[in-house]
N, C-alpha and C positions, 0 to 999 in steps of 0.2 A: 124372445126371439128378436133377432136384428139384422142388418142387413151391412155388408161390409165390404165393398168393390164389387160390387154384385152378386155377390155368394151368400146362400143362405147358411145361418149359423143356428145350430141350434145347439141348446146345454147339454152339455154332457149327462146328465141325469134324463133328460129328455131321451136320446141317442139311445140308450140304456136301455131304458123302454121299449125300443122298439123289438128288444129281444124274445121279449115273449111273446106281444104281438103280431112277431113271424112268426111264431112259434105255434098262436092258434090258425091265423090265416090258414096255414098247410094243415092243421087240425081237421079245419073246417070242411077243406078241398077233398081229404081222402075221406070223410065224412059222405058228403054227393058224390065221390066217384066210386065208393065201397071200396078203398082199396084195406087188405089188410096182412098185408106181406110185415110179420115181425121183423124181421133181420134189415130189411129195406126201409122199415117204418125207423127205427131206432138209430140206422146211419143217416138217413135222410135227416132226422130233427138233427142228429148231432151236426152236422156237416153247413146244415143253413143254421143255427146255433150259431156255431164258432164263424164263420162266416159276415153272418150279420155283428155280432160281439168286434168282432176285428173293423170293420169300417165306421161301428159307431165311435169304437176308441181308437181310430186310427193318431190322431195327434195326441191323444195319452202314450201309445207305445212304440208310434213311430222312433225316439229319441234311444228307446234303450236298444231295439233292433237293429238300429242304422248302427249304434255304439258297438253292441255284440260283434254284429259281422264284421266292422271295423279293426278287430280287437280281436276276435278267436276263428276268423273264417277268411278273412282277406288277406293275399298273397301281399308282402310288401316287397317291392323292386326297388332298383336303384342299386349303384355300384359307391355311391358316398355317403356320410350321413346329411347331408342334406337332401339327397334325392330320399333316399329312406324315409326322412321326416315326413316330406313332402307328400310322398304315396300314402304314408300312415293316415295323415291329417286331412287330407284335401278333401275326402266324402263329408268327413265330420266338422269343419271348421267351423260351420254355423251353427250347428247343434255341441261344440266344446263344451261353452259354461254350464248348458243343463244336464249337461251327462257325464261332468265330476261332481258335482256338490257332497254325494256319498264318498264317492272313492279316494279323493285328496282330499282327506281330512287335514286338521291343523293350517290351513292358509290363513282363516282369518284371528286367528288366536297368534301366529305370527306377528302378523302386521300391525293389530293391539300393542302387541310388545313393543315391537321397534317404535309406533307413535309416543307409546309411551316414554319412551326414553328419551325419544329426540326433544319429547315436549319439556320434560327435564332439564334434559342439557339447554335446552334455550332457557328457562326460565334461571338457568342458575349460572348461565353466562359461559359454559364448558363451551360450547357453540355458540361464537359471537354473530352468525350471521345464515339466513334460510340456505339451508344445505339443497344439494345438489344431489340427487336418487338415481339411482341406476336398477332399473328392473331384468335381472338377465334371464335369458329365456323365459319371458312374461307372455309369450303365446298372444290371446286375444287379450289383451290390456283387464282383464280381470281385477288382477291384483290392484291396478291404479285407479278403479273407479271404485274397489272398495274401500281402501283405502280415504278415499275421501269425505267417507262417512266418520273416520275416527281422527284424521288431521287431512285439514284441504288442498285441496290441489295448490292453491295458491301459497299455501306454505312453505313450496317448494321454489327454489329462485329456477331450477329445471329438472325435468325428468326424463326419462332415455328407456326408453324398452328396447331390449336385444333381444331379440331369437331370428332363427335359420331358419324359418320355414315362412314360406310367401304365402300360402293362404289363410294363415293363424295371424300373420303381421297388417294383411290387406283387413281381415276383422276387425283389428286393434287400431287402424287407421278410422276407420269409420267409426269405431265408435267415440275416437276421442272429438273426430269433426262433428257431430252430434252433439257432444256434452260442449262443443267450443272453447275447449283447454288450449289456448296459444302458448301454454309454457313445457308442453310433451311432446316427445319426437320420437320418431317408430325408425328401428335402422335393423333390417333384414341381413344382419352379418353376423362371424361366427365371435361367439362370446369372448373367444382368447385373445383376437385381433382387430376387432371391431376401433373404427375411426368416426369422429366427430368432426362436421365441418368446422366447427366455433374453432380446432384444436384441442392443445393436449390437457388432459383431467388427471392428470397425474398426483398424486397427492391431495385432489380438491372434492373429493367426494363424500357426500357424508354419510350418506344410505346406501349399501346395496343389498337385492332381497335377490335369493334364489327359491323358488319355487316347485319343488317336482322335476327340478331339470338337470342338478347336477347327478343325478344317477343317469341322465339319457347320453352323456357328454361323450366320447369317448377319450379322449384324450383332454383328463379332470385338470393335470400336473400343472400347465399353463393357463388355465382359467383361476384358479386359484392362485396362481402365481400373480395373474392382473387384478385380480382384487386387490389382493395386497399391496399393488403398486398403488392404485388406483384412491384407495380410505386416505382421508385424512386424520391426522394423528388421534381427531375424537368422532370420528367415524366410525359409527356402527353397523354390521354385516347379521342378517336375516335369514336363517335357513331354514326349509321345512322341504323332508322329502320321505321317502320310504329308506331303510337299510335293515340289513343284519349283522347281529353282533360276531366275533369270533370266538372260538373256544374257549378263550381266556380274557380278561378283563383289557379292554381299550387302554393303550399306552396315553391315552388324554386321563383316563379315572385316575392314578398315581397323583395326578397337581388339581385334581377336580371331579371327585368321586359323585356319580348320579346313579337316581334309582332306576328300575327295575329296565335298567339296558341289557343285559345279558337275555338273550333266546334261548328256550331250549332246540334240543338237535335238531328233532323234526322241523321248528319254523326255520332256523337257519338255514337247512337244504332245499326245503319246498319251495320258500319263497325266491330263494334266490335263483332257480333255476326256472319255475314258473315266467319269473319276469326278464330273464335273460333271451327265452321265445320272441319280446320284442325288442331285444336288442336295449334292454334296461338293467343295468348293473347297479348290482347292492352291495356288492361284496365289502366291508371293513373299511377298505384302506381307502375310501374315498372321503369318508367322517373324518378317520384319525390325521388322515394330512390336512385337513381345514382346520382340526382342533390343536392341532400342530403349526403351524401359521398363524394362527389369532389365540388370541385371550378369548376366555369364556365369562359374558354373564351371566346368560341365564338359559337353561337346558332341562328339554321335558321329551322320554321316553314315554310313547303310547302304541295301545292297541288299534285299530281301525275293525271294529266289530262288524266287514260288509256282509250285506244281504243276510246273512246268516248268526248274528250275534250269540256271542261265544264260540260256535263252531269254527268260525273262520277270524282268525286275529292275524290282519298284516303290520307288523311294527315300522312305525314311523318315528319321526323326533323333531321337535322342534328346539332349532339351537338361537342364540345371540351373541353375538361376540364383536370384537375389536379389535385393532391396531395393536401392535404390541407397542408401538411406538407412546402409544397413551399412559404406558407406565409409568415413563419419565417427565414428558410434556407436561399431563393433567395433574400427575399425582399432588401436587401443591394445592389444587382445586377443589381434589375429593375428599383428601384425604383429613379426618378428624385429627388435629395434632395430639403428640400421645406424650403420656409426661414421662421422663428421661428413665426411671428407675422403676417402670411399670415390668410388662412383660420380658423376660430376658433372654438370651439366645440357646437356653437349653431344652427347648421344645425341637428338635431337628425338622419334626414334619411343618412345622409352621414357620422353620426357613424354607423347605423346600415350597411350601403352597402360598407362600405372600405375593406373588407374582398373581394367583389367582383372585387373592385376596383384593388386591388392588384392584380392580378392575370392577368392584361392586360401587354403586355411587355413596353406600355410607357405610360404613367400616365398625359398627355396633358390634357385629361376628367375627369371632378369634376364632380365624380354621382351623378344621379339625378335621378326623380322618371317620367318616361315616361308617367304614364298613369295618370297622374295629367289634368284634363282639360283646361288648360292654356295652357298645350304643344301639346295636342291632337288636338285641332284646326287648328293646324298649318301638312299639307300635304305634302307640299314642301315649300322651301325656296322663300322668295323674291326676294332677290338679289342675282345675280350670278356674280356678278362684283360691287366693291365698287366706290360710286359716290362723292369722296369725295377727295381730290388735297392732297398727302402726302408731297409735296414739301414741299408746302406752311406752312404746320404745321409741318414740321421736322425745320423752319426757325424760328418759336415761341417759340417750346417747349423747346428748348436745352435740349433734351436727356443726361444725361451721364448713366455708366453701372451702377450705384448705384439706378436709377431711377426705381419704381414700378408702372405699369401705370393701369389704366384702362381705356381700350375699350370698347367700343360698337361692336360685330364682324360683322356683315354685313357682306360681302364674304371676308371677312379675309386679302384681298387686302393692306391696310393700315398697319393693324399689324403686317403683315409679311416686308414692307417698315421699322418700326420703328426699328425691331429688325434686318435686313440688315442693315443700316447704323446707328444707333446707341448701341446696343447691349445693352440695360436696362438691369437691373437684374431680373424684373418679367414685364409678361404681360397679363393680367388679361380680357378675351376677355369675356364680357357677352353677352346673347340676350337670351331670352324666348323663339326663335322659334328654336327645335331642331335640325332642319334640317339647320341651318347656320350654327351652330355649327359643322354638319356631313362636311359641304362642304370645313371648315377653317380644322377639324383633316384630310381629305382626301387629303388637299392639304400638308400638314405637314406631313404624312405617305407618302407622292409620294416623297416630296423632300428628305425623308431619305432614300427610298428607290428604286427607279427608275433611269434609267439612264436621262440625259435630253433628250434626243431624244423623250423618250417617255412621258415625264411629259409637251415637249415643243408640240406634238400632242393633248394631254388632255386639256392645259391648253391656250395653245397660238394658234393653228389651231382652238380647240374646238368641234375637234373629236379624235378615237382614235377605229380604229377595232378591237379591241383586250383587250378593256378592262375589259372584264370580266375575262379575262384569267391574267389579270396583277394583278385584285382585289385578287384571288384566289391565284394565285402561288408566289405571289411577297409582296403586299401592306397589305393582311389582316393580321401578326400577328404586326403588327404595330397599328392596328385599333383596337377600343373600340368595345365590343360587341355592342350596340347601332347604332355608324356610321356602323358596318359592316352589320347588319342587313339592313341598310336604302340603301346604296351603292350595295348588293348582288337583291334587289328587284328594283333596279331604275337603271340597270347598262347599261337600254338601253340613259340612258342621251347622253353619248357618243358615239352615231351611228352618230349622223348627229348634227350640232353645236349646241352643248353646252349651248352658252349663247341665243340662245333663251328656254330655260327653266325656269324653274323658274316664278314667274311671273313679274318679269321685263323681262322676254322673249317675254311677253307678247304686251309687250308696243315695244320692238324688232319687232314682227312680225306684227303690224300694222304700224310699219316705213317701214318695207320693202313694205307690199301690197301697201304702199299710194304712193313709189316712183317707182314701174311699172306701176300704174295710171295716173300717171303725167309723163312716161315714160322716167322719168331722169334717169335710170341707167346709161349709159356713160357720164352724166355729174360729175352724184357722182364719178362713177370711173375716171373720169378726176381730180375732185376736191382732193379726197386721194392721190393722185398720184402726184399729181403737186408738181414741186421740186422750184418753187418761192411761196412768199405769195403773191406775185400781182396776179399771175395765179387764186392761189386758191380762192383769196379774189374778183376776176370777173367771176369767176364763180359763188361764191355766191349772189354774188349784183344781176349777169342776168339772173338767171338760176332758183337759190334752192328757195332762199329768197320770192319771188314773189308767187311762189307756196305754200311757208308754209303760209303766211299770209294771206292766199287768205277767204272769206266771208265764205266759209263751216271749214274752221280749225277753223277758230275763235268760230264759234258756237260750236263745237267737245270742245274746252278747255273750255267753259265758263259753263259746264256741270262738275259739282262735281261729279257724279257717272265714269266718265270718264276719270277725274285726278286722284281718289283713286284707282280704280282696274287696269288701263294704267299705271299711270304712279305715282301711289305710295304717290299721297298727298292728306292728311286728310284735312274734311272742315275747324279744328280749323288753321291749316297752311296756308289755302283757302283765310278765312278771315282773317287772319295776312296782308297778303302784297296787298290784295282786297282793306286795309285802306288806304293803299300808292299811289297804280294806279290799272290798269285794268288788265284783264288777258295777254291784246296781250301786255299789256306794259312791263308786268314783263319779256314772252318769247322774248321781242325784245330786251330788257336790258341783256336778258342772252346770248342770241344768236349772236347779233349782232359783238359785240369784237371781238369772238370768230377764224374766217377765219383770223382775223388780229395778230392774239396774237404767233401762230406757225405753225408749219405745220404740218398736221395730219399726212402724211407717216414716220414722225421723231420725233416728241414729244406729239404731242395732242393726246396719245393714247383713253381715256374716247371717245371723237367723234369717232374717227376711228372705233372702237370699234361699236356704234350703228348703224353706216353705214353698217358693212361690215362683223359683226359676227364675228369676228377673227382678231388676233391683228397678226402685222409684226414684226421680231425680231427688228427692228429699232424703231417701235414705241410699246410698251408696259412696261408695269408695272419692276419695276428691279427685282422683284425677280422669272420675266419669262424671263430676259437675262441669256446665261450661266454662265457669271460669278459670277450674283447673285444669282444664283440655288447651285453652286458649295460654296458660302462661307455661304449660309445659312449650306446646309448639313455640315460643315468640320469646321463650326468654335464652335458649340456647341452652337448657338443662340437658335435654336429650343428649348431648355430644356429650354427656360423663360417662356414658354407658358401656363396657365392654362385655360380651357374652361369651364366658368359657365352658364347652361343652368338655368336661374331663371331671375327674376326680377332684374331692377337693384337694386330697392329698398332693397329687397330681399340679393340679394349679398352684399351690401354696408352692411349690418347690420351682414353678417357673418364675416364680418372683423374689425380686432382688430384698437383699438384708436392710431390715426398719426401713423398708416403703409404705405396710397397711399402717392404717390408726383406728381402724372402728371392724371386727365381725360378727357377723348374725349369722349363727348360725343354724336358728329352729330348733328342733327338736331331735337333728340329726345323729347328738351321739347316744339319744337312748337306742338307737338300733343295735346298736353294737352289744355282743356277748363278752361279759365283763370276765368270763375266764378265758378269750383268748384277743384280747384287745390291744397287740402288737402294732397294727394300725391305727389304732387309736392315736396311741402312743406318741405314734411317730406322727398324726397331726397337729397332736399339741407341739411336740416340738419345731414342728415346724411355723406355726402359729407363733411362738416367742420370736424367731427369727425374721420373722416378716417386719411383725409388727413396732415399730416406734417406741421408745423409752414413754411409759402412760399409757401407751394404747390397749385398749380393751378387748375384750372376744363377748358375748350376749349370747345367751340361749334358753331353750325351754326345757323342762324336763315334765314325765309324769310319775315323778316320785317330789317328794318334798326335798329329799338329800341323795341327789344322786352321786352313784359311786365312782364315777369318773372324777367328781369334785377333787381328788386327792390327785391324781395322774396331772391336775393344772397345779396344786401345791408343789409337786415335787419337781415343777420345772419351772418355779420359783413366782408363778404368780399370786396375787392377792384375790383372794377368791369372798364375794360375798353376796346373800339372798336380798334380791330387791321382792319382791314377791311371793307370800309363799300361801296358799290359796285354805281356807279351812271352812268347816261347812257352813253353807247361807250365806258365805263370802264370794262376789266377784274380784278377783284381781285386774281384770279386763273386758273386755264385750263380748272375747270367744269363751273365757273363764274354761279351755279343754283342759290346759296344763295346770300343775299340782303345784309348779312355781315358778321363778324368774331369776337369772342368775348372773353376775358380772365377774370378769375375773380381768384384773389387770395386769400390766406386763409393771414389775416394780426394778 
């Protein structure tokens, strides 16, 4: 209890209390006065009940009542929209901030973004000098004192809040005299013509944020028209409001396709007529003319789950965008320089979307058209961990920095090994499934911009509590709209490890359940742990072994529908090495070497890895040890990187005659069905044309001699086994595949 201008204050748990208390008091009363009128006894408690209940919580529920009435009971007058405003606001002014924090969702995931960027662009010189913010219709100064929390006031050389309403601007005044900010100025005028006494800002601004206000505008056409006057050429603009989508895809998705924007009919109609009651328009064309005026970086469709989660979803969106002027100006700044005989101009959609393209701060992502069926099948990623030995073929391929490669990216694992220790000059990382592609740019935006501590929690523990907070304040203007979009909806990946995601997580988390069934956990963790190979290799022989091979696993592998969705191999790979031996034969020839070849807590990190979820600094990948974190970021490898989400076929055909020197290409073509392998076909041949007089193609197979070998003879390469795997042999640390294989262009 305490005492506060003279008013007694007591805790709301206190206050609480006293509900029952009334409750017996009046017990008590009709108790001595014998009263015992049912119907009177029952309204009676109720009535001093709710009663009493109401004035102990009166400043708990004062805020949402005065907000309700404000909002679904109050007549608003006024013949302009500022008188409008003005009547709306004037009860609530003081109680604004506590009575959205539900309702305008995404402001401060906004503001994240834009600090984010700005802090960017200053550190990387696009922004030679503290920009100048313009807050338009900013109401009570909200935004700018949150804001201060993620970049400071004083980072700003000024800031300007604009809104039309005088008792929303008279709050925003006092509060900024309170915080004693001399560098914020409150101007109660209308957004499209609003004047500064300094003069004109014309071109000199570098932040503007709209907040929940350009749906309240009426006349949008000229407010957006002065932004645009208003940015300078690397000036970036901050939107977060409500809207609905229309029937058919937004004329912005065409140059910049985002997810889950489209509404169905019901929220399209509901919401937008609900909020049309207060003179708030959602309609369409208020998005696509702002998305239409500015470039886009980065854009996020959500739900707003009020009061009622799932029942009630209002869509919102938070946008980022620019200057169109920034294409020309900066591109010199941002742009990765790209070598002359790379990508060529027969991709149409990636003439038409380089204007969007541009406008990301690092240019790793070769756009591409999202809502293509090819990419939409694809959910989430398969691999979250590449199962493929880069020792082994950093020993083959002889890298030097001249060398142009193409990959396969799978979790990017490999391609990030090749550009660590050998530094190519391009590395061309294809896969069809988007979301490989998201997981190889996230690890590539963490490395340039994360400390390792927390890139070694993401990537090498396989959790990371804070990664939403790192996506937002740290990693996203590094990130392509695309990954950002897929990374800001999936960002609980990182609550709890990592690599069982995906769906090789999959085939993860049926390793784990089958060895607490067989209650080996202390022997596995004996087995990782062991610091001889005799140790680890008797534990396997008495312990593991016995149990994998045991009469129900055999049945469990000899089931195709159970290799492909576990553990990621197609029947045509099925039957490749089915021709050579059995199922338990292929996993005893993989398996077996394996204890004997290293030690999992020091170099066999692949096994380590499906044991135990998480890799050890001693055993994992080099470019999750510090010092290979530290020479990717500082040596300028990254910039070899391009990510084509397409076919490889696809890809191969956008690239100009003897550009490649080096492909990897995994184990991609045992997928193929050798009696209708047209497409095949036609990649090898395109594979000759790419590549360089000498240059090679590399892959794996799970046959010893696969049949495709001849389709590379007949388009005149020299085809020979480096690898070919036979029992109690490892030919690598993953030892999956049967061999190893090179073929040159002669």
């Amino acid at each position: 209890m305490k005492f506060e201008k003279d008013t007694l204050y007591l805790p709301f748990s206190l206050r609480l209390g006293l509900v029952p208390v009334s409750l017996l008091c009046i017990y008590m009363v009709q108790v001595q006065a014998r009263i015992s009128f049912d119907s009177y006894q029952r309204l009676l408690y109720f009535g001093v009940a709710l009663t009493t209940l109401c004035l102990a919580s009166w400043d708990k529920i004062q805020t949402p009542i005065q907000f309700m009435y404000s909002c679904f009971f109050k007549r608003i007058g006024g013949h302009d929209q500022q008188s409008r405003l003005e009547s709306f606001y004037q009860d609530q002014a003081q109680i604004y901030d506590n009575s959205r924090g539900s309702l305008l969702r995404g402001r401060q995931t906004m503001l994240k973004l834009c600090a984010a960027q700005i802090k960017e662009q200053l550190a990387t010189g696009i922004m030679q000098k503290k920009p100048i913010w313009i807050d338009l219709g900013g109401g009570t100064g909200w935004n700018i004192e949150t804001m201060h929390a993620f970049l400071p006031v004083d980072s700003f050389e000024k800031i300007i809040l604009v809104d039309l309403t005088p008792s929303l601007c008279k709050v925003a005044q006092e509060r900024f005299l309170k915080k004693g900010w001399k560098n914020v100025t409150v101007l109660c005028q209308d957004a499209s013509t609003f004047q500064v006494p300094e003069g004109s800002l014309e071109g000199r601004v570098g932040l503007v944020t709209v907040s929940y206000a350009l749906s309240m505008m009426d006349d949008y056409h000229p407010v957006v028209d002065r932004i645009q006057s208003l940015l300078s050429p690397e000036g970036i603009i901050g939107v977060v409001d409500f809207y609905v989508s229309g029937r058919s895809s937004a004329p912005a998705e065409k140059w910049s396709p985002q997810q889950n924007r489209q509404c169905n009919w019901f929220t399209r109609h509901f919401w937008q007529a609900w909020f049309e009651l207060d003179h708030i328009h959602l309609g369409p064309g208020r998005r696509d003319y702002l998305e239409y005026k500015f470039g886009t970086i980065k854009s996020l469709n959500r739900r707003n789950h009020f009061i009622i989660p799932y029942l009630i979803q209002m869509p919102y969106y938070v946008w980022l965008g620019c200057s169109n002027a920034r294409q020309n100006e900066l591109s010199h700044l941002v742009e990765i320089p790209d070598d002359t005989d790379s990508v060529t101009s027969k991709q149409s959609f990636n003439i038409v979307s380089r204007t969007s393209f541009l406008h990301q701060n690092k240019q790793w992502r070769v756009d591409y058209n999202p809502t293509l069926p090819c990419h939409t099948q694809f959910r989430s990623y398969i691999y979250a961990f590449t199962w493929e030995d880069p020792r082994v073929d950093l020993q083959y391929l002889n890298i030097t920095s001249q060398d142009v490669m193409f990959v396969i990216t799978s979790a990017g694992d490999n391609a990030l090994e090749y550009a660590l220790k050998a530094h190519p000059k391009r590395i061309h990382c294809i896969d069809m499934n988007p979301c490989q592609n998201h997981l190889l740019e996230l690890k590539l935006a963490s490395i340039a911009s994360l400390e390792y501590k927390d890139f070694w929690r993401m990537f090498g523990d396989g959790n990371h509590p804070h990664f939403s907070t790192l996506l937002h304040d740290i990693i996203s203007p590094h990130l392509s709209s695309y990954a950002f979009q897929y990374w800001s909806e999936n960002s609980n990946r990182f609550n709890h490890k990592f690599y069982k995601t995906g769906y090789s997580g999959l085939a993860l988390s049926i390793l784990e359940w089958w060895i607490r069934m067989q209650g080996l956990e202390k022997d596995i963790k004996t087995m990782t742990s062991a610091s001889t190979i005799k140790v680890q290799k008797h534990i396997w022989d008495t312990k593991v072994r016995p149990a994998i091979f045991s009469s129900m696993i055999q049945k469990i592998l000899h089931n195709p529908m159970f290799m492909w969705n576990a553990l990621g191999v197609p029947i045509n790979q099925m039957n490749m090495f089915l021709k050579e031996c059995t199922t338990q034969e292929y996993i005893e020839n993989t398996l077996d070497p394996i204890p004997c070849l290293s030690l999992f807590n020091q170099d066999q990190y692949f096994y380590y890895l499906c044991l135990n979820q998480r890799y050890t600094p001693t055993s994992c990948p080099s470019y999750l040890t510090e010092y290979g974190f530290n020479q990717l970021k500082t040596s300028g490898a990254l910039d070899s990187f391009r990510l084509h989400t397409e076919s490889i076929l696809d890809s191969l055909k956008s690239m100009g005659d003897r550009y490649l020197t080096r492909l990897v290409v995994m184990d991609h073509m045992d997928w193929f069905d050798p009696t209708s392998c047209q497409e095949l076909d036609d990649e090898i041949r395109e594979m000759k044309r790419t590549l360089k007089s000498g240059g090679q193609v590399y892959w794996r197979s799970a046959g010893t001699q696969p049949w495709y070998n001849e389709l590379f003879v007949k388009h005149g390469f020299s085809v020979e086994p480096l690898s070919i795997r036979y029992p109690g042999q490892a030919i690598d640390r993953v030892n999956m595949y049967a061999s190893f294989y090179r073929a040159t262009k002669v």
